[in-house]
mmCIF file of the N, C-alpha and C atoms, coordinates in Angstrom:
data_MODEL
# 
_entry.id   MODEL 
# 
loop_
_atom_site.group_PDB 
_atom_site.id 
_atom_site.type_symbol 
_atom_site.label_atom_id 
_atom_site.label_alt_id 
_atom_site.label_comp_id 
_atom_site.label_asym_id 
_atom_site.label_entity_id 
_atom_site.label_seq_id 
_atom_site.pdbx_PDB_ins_code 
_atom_site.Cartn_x 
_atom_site.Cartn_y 
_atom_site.Cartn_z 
_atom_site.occupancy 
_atom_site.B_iso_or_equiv 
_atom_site.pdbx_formal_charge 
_atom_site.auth_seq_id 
_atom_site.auth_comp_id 
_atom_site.auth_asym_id 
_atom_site.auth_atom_id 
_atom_site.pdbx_PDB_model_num 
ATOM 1   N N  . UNK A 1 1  ? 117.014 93.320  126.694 1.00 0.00 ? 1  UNK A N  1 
ATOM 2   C CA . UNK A 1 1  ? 115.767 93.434  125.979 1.00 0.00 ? 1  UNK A CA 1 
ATOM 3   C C  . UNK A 1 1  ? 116.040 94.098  124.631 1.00 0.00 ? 1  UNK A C  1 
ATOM 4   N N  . UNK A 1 2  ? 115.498 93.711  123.461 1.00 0.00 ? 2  UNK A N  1 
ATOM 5   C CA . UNK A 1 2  ? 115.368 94.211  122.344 1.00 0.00 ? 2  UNK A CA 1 
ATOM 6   C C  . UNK A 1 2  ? 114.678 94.964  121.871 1.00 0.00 ? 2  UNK A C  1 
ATOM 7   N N  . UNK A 1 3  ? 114.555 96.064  121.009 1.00 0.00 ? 3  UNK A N  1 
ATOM 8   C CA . UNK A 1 3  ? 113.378 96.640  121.380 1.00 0.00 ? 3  UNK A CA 1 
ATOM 9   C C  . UNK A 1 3  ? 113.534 97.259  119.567 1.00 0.00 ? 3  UNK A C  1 
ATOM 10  N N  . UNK A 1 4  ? 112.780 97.161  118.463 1.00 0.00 ? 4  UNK A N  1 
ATOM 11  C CA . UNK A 1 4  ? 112.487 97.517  117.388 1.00 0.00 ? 4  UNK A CA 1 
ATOM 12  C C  . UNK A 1 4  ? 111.538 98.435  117.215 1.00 0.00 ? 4  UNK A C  1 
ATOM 13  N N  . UNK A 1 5  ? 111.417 99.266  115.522 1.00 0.00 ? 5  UNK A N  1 
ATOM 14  C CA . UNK A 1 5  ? 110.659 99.716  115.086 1.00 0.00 ? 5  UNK A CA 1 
ATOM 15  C C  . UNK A 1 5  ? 110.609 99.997  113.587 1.00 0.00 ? 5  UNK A C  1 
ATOM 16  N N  . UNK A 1 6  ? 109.705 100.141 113.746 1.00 0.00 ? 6  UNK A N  1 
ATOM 17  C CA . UNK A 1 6  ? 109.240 99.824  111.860 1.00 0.00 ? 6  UNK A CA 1 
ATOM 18  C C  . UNK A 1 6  ? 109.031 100.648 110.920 1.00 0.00 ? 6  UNK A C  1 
ATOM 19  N N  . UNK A 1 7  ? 109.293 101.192 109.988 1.00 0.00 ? 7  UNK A N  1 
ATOM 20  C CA . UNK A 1 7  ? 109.508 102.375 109.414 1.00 0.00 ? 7  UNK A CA 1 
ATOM 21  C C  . UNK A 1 7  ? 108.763 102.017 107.543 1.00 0.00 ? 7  UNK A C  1 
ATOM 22  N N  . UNK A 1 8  ? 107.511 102.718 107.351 1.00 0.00 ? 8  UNK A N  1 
ATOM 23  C CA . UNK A 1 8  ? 107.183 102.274 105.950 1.00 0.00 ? 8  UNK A CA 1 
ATOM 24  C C  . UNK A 1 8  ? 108.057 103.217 105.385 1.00 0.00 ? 8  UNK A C  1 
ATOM 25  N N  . UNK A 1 9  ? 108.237 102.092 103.796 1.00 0.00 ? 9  UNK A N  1 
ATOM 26  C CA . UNK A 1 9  ? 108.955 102.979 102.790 1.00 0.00 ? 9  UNK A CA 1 
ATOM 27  C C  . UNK A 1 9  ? 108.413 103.207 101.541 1.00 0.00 ? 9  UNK A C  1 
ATOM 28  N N  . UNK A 1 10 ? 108.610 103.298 100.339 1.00 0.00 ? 10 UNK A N  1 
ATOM 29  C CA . UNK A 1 10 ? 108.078 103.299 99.320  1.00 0.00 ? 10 UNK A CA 1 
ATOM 30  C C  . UNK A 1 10 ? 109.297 103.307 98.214  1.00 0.00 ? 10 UNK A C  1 
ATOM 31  N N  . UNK A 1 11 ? 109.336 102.595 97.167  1.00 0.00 ? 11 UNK A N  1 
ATOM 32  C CA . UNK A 1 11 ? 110.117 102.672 96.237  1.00 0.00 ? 11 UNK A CA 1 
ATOM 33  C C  . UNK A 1 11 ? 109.455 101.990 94.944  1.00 0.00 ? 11 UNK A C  1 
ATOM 34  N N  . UNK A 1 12 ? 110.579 102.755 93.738  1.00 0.00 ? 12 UNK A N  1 
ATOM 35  C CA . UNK A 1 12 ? 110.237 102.140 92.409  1.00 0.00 ? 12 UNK A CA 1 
ATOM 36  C C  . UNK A 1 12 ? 111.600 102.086 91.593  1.00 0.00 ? 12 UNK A C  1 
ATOM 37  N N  . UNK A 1 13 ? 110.833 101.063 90.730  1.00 0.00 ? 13 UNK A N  1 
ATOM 38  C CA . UNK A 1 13 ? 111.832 100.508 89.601  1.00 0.00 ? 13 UNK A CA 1 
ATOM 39  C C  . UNK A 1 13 ? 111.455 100.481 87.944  1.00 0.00 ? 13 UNK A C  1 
ATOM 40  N N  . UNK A 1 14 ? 112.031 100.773 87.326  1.00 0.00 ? 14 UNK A N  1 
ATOM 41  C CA . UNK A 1 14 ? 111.625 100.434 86.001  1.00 0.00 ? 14 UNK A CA 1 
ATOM 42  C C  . UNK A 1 14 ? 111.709 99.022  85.239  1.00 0.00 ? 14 UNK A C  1 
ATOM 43  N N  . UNK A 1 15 ? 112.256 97.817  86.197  1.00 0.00 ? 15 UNK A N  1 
ATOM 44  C CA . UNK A 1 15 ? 112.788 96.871  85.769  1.00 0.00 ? 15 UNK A CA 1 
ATOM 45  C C  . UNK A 1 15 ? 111.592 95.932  86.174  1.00 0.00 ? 15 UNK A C  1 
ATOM 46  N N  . UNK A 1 16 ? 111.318 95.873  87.510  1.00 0.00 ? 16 UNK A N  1 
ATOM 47  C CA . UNK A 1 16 ? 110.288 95.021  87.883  1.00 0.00 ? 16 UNK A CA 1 
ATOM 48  C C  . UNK A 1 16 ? 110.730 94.973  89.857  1.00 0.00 ? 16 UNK A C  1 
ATOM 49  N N  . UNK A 1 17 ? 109.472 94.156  90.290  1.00 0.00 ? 17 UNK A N  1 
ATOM 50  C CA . UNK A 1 17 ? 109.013 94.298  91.758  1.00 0.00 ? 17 UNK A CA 1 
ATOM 51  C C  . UNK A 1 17 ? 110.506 94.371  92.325  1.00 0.00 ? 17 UNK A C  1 
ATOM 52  N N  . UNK A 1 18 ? 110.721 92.704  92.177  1.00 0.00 ? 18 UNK A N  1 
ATOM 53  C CA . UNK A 1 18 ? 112.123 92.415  92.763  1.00 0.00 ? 18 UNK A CA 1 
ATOM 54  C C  . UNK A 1 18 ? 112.995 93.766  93.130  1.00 0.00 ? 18 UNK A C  1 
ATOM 55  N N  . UNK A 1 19 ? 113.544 94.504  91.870  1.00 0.00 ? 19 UNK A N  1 
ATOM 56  C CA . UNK A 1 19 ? 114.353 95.472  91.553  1.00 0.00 ? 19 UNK A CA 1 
ATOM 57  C C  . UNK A 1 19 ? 114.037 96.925  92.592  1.00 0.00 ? 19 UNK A C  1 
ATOM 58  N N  . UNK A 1 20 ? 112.712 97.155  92.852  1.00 0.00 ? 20 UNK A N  1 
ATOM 59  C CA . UNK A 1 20 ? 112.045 97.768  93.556  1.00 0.00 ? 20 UNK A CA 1 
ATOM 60  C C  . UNK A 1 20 ? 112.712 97.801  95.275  1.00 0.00 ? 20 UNK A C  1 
ATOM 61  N N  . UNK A 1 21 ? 112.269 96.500  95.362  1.00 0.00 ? 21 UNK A N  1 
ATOM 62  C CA . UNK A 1 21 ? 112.897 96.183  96.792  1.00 0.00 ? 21 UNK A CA 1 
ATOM 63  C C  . UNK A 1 21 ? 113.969 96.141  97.156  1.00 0.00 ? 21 UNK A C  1 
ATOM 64  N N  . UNK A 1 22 ? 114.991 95.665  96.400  1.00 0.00 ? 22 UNK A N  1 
ATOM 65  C CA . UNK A 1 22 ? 116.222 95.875  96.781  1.00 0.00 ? 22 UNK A CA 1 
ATOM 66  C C  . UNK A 1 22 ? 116.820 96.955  96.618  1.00 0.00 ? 22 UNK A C  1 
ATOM 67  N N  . UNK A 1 23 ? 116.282 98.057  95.487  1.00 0.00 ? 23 UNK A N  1 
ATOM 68  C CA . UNK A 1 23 ? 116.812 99.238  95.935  1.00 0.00 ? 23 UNK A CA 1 
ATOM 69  C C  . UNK A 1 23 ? 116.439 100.230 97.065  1.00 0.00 ? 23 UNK A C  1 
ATOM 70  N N  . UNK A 1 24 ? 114.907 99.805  97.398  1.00 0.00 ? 24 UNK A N  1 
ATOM 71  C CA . UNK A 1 24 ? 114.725 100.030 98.318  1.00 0.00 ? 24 UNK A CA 1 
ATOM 72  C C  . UNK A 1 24 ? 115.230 99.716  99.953  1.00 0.00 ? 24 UNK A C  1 
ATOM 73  N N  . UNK A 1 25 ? 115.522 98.701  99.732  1.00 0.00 ? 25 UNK A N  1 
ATOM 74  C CA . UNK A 1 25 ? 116.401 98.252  101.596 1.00 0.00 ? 25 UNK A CA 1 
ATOM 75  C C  . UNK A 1 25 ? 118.179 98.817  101.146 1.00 0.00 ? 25 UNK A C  1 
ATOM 76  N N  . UNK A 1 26 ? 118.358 99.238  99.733  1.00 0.00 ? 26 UNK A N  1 
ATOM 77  C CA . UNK A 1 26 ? 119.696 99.280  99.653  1.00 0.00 ? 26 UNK A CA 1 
ATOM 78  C C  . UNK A 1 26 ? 119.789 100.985 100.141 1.00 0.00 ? 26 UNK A C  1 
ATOM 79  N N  . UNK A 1 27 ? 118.743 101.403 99.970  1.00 0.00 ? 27 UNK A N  1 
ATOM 80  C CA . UNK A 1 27 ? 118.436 103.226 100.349 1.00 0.00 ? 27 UNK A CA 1 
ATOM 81  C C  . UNK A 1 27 ? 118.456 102.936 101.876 1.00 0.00 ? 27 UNK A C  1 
ATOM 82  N N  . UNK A 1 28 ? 117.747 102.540 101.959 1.00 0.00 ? 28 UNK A N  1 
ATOM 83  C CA . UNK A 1 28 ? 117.274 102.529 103.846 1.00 0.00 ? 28 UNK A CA 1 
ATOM 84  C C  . UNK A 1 28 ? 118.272 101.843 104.372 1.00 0.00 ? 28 UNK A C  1 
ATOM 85  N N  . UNK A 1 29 ? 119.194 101.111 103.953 1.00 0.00 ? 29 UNK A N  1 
ATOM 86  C CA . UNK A 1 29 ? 120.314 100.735 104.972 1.00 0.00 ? 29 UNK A CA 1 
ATOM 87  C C  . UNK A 1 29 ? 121.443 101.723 104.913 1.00 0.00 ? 29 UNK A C  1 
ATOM 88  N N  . UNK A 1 30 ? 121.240 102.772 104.269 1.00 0.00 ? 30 UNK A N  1 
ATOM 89  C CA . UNK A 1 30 ? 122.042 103.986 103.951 1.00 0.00 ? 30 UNK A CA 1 
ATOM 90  C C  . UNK A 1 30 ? 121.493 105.011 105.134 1.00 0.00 ? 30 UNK A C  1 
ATOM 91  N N  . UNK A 1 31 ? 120.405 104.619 105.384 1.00 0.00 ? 31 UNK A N  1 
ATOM 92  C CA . UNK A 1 31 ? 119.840 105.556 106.945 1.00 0.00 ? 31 UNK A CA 1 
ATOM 93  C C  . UNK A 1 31 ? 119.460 105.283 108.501 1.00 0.00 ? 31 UNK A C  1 
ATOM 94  N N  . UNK A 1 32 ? 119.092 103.667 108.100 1.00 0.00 ? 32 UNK A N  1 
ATOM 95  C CA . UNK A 1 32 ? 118.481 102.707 109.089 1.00 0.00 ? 32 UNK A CA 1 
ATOM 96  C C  . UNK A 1 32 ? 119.585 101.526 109.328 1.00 0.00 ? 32 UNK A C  1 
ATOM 97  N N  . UNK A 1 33 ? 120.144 101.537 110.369 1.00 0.00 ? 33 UNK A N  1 
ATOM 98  C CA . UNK A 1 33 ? 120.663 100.302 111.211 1.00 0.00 ? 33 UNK A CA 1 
ATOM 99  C C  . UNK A 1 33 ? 120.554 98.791  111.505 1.00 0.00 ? 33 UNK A C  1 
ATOM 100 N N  . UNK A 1 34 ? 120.612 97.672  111.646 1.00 0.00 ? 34 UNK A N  1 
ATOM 101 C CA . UNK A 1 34 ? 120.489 96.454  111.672 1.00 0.00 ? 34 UNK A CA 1 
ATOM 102 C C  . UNK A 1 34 ? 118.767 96.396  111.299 1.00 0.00 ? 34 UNK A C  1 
ATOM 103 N N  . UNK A 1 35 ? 118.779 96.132  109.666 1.00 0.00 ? 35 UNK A N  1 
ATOM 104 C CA . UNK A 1 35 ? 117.459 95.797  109.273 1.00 0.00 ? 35 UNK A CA 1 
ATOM 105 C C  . UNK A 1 35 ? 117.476 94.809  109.741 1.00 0.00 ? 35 UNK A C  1 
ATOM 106 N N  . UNK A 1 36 ? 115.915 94.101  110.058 1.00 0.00 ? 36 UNK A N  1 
ATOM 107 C CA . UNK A 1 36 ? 115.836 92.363  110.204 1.00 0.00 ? 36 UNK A CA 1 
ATOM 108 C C  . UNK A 1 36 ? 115.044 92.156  109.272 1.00 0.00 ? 36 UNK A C  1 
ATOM 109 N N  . UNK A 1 37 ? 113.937 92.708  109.049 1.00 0.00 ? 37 UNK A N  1 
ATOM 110 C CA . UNK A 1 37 ? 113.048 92.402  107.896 1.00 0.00 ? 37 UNK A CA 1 
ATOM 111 C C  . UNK A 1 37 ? 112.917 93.296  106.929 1.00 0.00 ? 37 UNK A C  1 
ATOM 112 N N  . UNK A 1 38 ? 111.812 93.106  106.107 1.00 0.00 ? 38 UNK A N  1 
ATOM 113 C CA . UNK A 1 38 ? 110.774 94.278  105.415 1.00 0.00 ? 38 UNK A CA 1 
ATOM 114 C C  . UNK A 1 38 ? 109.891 93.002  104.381 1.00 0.00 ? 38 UNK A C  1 
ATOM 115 N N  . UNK A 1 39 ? 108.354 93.845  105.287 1.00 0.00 ? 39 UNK A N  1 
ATOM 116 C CA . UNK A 1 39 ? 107.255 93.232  104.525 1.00 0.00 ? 39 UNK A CA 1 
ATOM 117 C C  . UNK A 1 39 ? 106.552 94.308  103.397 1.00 0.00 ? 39 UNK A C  1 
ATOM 118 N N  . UNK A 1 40 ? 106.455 92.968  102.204 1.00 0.00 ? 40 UNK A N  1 
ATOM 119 C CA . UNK A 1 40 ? 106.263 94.066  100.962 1.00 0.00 ? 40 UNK A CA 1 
ATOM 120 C C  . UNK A 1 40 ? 104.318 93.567  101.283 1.00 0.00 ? 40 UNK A C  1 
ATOM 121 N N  . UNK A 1 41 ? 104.531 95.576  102.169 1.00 0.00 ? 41 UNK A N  1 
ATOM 122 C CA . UNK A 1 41 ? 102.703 95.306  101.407 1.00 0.00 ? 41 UNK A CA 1 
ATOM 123 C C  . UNK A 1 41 ? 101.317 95.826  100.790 1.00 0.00 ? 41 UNK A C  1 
ATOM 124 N N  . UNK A 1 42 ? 102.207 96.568  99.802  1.00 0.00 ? 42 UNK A N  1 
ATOM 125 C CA . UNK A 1 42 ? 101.810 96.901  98.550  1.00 0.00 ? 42 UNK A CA 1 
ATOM 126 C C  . UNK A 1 42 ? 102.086 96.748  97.335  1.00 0.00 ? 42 UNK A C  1 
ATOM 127 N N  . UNK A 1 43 ? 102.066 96.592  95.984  1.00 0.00 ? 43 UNK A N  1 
ATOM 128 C CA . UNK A 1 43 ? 102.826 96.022  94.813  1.00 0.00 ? 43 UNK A CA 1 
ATOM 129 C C  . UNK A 1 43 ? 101.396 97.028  93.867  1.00 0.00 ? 43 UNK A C  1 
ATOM 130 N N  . UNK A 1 44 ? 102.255 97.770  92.989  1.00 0.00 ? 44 UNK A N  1 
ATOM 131 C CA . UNK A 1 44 ? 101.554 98.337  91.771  1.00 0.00 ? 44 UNK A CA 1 
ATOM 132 C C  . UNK A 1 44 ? 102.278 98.341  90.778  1.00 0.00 ? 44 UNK A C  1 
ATOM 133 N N  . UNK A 1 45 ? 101.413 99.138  89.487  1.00 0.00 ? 45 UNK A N  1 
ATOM 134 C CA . UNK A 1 45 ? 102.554 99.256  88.422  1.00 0.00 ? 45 UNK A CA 1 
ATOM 135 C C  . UNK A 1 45 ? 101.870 100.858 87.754  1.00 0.00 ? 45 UNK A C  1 
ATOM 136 N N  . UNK A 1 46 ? 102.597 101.323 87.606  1.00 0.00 ? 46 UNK A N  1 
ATOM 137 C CA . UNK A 1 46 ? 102.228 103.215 86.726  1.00 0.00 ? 46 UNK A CA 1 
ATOM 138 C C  . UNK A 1 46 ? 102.601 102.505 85.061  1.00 0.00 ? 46 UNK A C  1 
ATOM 139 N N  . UNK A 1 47 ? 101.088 102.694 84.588  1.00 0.00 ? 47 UNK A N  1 
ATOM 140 C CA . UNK A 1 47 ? 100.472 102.517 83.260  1.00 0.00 ? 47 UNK A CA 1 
ATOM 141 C C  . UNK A 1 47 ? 100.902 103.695 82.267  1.00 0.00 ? 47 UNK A C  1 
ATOM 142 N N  . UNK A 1 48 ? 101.415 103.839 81.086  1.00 0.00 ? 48 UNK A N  1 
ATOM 143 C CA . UNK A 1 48 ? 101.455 104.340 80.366  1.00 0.00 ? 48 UNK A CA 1 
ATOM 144 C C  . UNK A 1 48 ? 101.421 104.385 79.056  1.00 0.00 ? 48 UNK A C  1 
ATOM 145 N N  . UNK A 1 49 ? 100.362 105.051 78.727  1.00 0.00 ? 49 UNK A N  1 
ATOM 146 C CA . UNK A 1 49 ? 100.034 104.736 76.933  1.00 0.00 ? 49 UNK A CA 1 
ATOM 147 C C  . UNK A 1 49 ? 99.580  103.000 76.771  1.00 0.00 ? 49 UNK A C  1 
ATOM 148 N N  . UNK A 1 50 ? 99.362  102.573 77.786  1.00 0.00 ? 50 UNK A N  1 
ATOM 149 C CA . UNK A 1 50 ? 98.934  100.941 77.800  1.00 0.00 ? 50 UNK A CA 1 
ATOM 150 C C  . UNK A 1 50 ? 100.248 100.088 78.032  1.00 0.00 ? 50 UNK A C  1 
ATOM 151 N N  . UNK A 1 51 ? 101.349 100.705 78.321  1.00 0.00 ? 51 UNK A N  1 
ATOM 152 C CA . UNK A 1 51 ? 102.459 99.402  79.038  1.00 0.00 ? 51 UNK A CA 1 
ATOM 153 C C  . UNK A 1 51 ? 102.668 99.747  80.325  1.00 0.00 ? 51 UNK A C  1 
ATOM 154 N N  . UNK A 1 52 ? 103.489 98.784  80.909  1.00 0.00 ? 52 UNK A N  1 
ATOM 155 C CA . UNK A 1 52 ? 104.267 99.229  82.202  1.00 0.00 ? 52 UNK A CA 1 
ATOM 156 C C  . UNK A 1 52 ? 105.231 100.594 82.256  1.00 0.00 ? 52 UNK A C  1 
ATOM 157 N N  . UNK A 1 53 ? 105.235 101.335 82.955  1.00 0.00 ? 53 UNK A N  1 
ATOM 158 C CA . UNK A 1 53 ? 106.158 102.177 82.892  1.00 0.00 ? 53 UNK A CA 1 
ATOM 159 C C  . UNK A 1 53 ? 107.006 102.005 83.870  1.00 0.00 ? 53 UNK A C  1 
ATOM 160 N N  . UNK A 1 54 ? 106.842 100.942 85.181  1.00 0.00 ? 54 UNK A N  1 
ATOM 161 C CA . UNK A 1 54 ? 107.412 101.260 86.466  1.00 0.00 ? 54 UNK A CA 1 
ATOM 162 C C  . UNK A 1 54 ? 107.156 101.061 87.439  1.00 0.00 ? 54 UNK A C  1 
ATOM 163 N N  . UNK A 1 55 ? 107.616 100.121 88.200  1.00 0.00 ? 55 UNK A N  1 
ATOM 164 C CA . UNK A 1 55 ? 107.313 98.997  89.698  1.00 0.00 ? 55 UNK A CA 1 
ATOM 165 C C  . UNK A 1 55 ? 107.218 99.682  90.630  1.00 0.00 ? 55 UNK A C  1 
ATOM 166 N N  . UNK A 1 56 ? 106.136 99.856  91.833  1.00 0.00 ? 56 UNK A N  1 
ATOM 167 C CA . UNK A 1 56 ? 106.232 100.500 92.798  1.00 0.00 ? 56 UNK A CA 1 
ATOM 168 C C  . UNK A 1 56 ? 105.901 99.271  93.994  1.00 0.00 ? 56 UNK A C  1 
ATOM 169 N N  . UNK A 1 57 ? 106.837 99.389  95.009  1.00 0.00 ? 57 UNK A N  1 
ATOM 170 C CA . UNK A 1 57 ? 106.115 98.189  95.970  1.00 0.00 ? 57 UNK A CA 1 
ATOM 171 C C  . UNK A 1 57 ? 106.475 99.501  98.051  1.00 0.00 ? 57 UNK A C  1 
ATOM 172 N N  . UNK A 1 58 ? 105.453 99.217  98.552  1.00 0.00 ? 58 UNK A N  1 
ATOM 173 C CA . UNK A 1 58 ? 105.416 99.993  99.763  1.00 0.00 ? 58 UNK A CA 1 
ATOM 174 C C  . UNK A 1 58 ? 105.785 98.694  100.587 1.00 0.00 ? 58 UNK A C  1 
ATOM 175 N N  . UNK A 1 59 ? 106.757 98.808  101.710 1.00 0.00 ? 59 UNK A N  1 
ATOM 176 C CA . UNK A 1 59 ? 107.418 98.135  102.564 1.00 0.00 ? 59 UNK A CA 1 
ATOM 177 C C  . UNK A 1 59 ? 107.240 98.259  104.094 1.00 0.00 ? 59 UNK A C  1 
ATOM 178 N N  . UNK A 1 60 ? 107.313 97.479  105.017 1.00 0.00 ? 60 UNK A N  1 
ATOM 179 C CA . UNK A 1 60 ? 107.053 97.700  106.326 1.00 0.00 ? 60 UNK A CA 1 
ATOM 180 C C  . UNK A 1 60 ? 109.007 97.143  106.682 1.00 0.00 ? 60 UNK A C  1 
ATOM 181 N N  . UNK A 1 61 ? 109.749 97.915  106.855 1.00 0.00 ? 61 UNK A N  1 
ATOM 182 C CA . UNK A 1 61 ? 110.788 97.345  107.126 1.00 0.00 ? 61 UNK A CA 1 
ATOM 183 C C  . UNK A 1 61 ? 111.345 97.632  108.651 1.00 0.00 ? 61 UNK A C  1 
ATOM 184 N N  . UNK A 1 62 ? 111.389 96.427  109.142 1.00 0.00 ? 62 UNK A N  1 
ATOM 185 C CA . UNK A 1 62 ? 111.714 96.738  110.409 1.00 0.00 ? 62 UNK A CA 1 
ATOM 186 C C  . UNK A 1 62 ? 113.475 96.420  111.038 1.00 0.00 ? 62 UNK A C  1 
ATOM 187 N N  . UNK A 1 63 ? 113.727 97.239  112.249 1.00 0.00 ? 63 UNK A N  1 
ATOM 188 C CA . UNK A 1 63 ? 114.497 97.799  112.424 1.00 0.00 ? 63 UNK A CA 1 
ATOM 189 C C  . UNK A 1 63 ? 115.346 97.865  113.925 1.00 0.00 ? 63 UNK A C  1 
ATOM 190 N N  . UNK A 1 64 ? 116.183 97.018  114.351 1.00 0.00 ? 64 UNK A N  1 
ATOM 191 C CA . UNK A 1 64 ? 116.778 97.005  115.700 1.00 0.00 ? 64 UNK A CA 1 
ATOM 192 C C  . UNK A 1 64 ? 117.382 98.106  116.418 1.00 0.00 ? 64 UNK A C  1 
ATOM 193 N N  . UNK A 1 65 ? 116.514 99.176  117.348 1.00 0.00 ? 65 UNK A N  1 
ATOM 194 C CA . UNK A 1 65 ? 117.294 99.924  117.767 1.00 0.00 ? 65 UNK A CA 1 
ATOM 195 C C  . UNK A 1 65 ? 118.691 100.147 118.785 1.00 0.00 ? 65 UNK A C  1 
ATOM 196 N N  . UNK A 1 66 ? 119.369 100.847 118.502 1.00 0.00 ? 66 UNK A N  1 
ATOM 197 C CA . UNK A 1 66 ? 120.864 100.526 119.060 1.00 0.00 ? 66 UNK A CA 1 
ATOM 198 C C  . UNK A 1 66 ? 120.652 100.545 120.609 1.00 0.00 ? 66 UNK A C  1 
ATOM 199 N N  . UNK A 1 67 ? 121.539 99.989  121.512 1.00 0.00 ? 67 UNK A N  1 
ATOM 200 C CA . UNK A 1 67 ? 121.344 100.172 122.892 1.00 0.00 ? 67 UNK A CA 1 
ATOM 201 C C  . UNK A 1 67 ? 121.601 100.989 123.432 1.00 0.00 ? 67 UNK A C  1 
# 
């Protein structure tokens, strides 16, 4: 039997969403074990002086626990 769990994350980028996420699963596979997924499901951006300053996306990434 398999048995998972899911761990939200949060990350940002100055580059854009994409950039966001992958540094984000690149952090969490630095703590967390056989990722299988991660659902992005949040996406913002931090406004400043009227531009972008910086990608934020919140993640549901889930996670195979060891036997």
């Amino acid at each position: 039997m398999t048995i998972a769990n899911i761990s939200e994350i949060t990350a940002t980028s100055n580059a854009s969403f994409e950039d966001a996420v992958a540094s984000g699963l690149e952090r969490a596979s630095k703590t967390l074990r056989n990722i299988r997924t991660a659902w992005v499901k949040d996406q913002e951006v931090v406004v400043e002086n009227g531009k972008i300053a910086s990608y934020k996306v919140t993640m549901k990434v889930t996670f195979v626990l060891d036997d």
